[in-house]
Kinemage of the C-alpha trace (Angstrom):
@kinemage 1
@onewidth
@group {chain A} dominant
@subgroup {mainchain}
@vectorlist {calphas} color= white
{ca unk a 1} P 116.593 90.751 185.527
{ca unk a 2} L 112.670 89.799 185.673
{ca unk a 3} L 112.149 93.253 184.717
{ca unk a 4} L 114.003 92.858 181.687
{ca unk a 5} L 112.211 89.317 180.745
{ca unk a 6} L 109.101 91.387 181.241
{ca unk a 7} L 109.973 93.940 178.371
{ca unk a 8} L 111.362 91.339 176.291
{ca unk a 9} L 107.795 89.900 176.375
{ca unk a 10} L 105.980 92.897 176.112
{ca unk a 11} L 108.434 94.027 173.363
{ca unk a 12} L 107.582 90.514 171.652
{ca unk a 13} L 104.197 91.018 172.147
{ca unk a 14} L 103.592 94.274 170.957
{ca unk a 15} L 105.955 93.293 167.337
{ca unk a 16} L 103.062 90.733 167.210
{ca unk a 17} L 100.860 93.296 167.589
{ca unk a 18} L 102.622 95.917 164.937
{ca unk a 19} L 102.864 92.959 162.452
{ca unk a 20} L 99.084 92.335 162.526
{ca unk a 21} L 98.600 95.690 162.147
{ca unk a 22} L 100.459 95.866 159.064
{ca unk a 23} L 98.371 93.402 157.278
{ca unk a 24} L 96.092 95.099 155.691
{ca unk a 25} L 92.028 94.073 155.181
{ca unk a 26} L 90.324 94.535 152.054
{ca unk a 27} L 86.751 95.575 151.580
{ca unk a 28} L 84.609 93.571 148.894
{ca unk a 29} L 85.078 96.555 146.737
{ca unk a 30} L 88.154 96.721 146.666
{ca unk a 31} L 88.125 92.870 146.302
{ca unk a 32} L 86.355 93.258 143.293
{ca unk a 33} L 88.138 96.163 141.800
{ca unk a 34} L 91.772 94.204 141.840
{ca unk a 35} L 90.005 90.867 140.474
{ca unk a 36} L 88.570 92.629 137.938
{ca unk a 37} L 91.794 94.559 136.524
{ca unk a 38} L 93.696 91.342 136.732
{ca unk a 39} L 91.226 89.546 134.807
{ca unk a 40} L 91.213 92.478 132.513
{ca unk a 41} L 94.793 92.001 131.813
{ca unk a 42} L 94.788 88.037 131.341
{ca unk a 43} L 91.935 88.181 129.123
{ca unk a 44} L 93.784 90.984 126.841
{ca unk a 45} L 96.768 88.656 126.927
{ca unk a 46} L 94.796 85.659 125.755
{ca unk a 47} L 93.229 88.004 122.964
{ca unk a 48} L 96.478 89.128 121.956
{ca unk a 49} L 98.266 85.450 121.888
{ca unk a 50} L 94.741 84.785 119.651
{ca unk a 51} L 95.043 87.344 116.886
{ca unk a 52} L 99.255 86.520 116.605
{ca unk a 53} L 98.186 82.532 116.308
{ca unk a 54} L 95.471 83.656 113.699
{ca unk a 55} L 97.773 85.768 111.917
{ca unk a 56} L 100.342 82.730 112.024
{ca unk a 57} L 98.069 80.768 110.134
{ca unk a 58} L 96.619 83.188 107.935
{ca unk a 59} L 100.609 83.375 106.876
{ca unk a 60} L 101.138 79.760 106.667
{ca unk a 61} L 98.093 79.068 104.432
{ca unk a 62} L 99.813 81.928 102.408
{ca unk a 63} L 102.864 80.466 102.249
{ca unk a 64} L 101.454 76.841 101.467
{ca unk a 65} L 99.326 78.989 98.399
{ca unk a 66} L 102.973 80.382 96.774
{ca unk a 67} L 104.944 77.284 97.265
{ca unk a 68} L 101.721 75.707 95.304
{ca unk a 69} L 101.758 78.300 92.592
{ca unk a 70} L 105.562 78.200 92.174
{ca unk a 71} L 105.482 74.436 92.066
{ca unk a 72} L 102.918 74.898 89.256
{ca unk a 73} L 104.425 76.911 87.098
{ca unk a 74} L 107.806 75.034 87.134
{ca unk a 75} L 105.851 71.650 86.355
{ca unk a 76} L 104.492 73.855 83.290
{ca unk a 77} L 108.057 75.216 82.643
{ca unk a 78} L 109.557 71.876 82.871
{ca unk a 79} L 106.499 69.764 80.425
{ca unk a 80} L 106.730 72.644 77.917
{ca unk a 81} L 110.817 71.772 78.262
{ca unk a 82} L 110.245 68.175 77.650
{ca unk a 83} L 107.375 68.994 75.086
{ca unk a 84} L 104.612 66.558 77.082
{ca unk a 85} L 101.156 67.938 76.478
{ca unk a 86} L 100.366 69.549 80.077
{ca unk a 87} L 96.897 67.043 80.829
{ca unk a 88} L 99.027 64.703 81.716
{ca unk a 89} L 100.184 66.236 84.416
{ca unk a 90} L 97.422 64.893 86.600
{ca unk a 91} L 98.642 61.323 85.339
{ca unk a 92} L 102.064 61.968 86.395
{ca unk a 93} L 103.299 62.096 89.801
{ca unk a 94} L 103.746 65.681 90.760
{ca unk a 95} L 104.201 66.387 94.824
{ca unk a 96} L 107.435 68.183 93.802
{ca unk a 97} L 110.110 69.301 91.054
{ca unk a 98} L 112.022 66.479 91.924
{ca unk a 99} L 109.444 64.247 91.153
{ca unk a 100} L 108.107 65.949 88.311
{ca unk a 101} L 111.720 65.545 86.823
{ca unk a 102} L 112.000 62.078 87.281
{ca unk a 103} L 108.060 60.776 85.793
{ca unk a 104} L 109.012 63.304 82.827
{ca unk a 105} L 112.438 61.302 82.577
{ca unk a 106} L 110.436 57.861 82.427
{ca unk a 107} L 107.621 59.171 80.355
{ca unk a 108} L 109.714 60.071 77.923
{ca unk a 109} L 111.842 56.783 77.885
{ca unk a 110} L 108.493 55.001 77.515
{ca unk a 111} L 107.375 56.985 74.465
{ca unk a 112} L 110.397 56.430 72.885
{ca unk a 113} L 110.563 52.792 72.957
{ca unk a 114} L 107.158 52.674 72.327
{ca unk a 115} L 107.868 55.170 68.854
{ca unk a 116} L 110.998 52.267 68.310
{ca unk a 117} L 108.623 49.599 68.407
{ca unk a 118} L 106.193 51.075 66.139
{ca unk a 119} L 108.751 52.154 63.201
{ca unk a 120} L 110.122 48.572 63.777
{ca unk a 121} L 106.631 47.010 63.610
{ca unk a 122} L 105.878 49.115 60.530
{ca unk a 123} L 108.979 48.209 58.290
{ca unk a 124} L 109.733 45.057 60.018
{ca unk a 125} L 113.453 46.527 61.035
{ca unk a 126} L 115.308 47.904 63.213
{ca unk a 127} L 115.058 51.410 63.237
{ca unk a 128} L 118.655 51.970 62.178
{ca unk a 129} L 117.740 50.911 58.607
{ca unk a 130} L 117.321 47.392 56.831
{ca unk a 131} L 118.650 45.216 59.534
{ca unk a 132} L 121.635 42.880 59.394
{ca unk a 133} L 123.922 42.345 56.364
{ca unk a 134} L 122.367 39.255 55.595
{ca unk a 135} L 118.665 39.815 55.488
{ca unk a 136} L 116.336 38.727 52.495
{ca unk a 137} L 115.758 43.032 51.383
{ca unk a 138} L 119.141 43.205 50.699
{ca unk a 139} L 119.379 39.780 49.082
{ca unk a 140} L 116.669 40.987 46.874
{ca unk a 141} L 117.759 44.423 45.536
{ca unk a 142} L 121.361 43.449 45.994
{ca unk a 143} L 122.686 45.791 48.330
């Protein structure tokens, strides 16, 4: 029996032994060699991730530039519709076609009472014609 202790020990011992073996040592060369290809490959992967975020962003500025341009070129569509002289645009409210429709809409409701309160203030009536049945015109020419 204590000879089988003793080769459980020694058979301990030498796995021990065969395990320490196995790990293996590395020379500063070699050291340097596997640092060097790893850093190798994370600095390609940061260029990489680089160039795809520039070429994001190239692609958003171009898509900002079209949406710009298309939004232009409806606001001209839409005061050419509305026949509004195209300098005021910058006096208008213009972020989007939604907007554009709406200060076109009010623009035009304020030139129109403003053209009704001119023909009014150069006849002195309405603009439907000579005012109310009883007015002192139609007294005069008897109509």
């Amino acid at each position: 029996m204590e000879d089988n202790n003793k080769n459980t020990l020694e058979q301990g011992e030498n796995t021990q032994e065969v395990e320490e073996q196995k790990e293996k040592t590395f020379t500063q060369s070699e050291l340097d060699e596997i640092i060097k290809k790893r850093l190798g490959r994370e600095r390609a992967k940061q260029e990489q991730e680089q160039n795809s975020n520039i070429a994001l962003t190239e692609l958003e500025q171009r898509e900002k530039e079209l949406a710009r341009r298309e939004l232009e070129l409806n606001i001209k569509e839409q005061f050419a519709k509305a026949d509004v002289p195209i300098e005021l645009k910058d006096a208008l409210n213009c972020q989007d076609v939604e907007t554009v429709t709406n200060s076109l809409r009010v623009l035009k409701e304020y030139v129109k009472s403003i053209s009704n309160n001119n023909k009014r203030l150069a006849t002195g009536m309405p603009q439907g014609g000579l005012g109310d049945r009883n007015s002192d015109l139609r007294k005069a020419f008897k109509l």
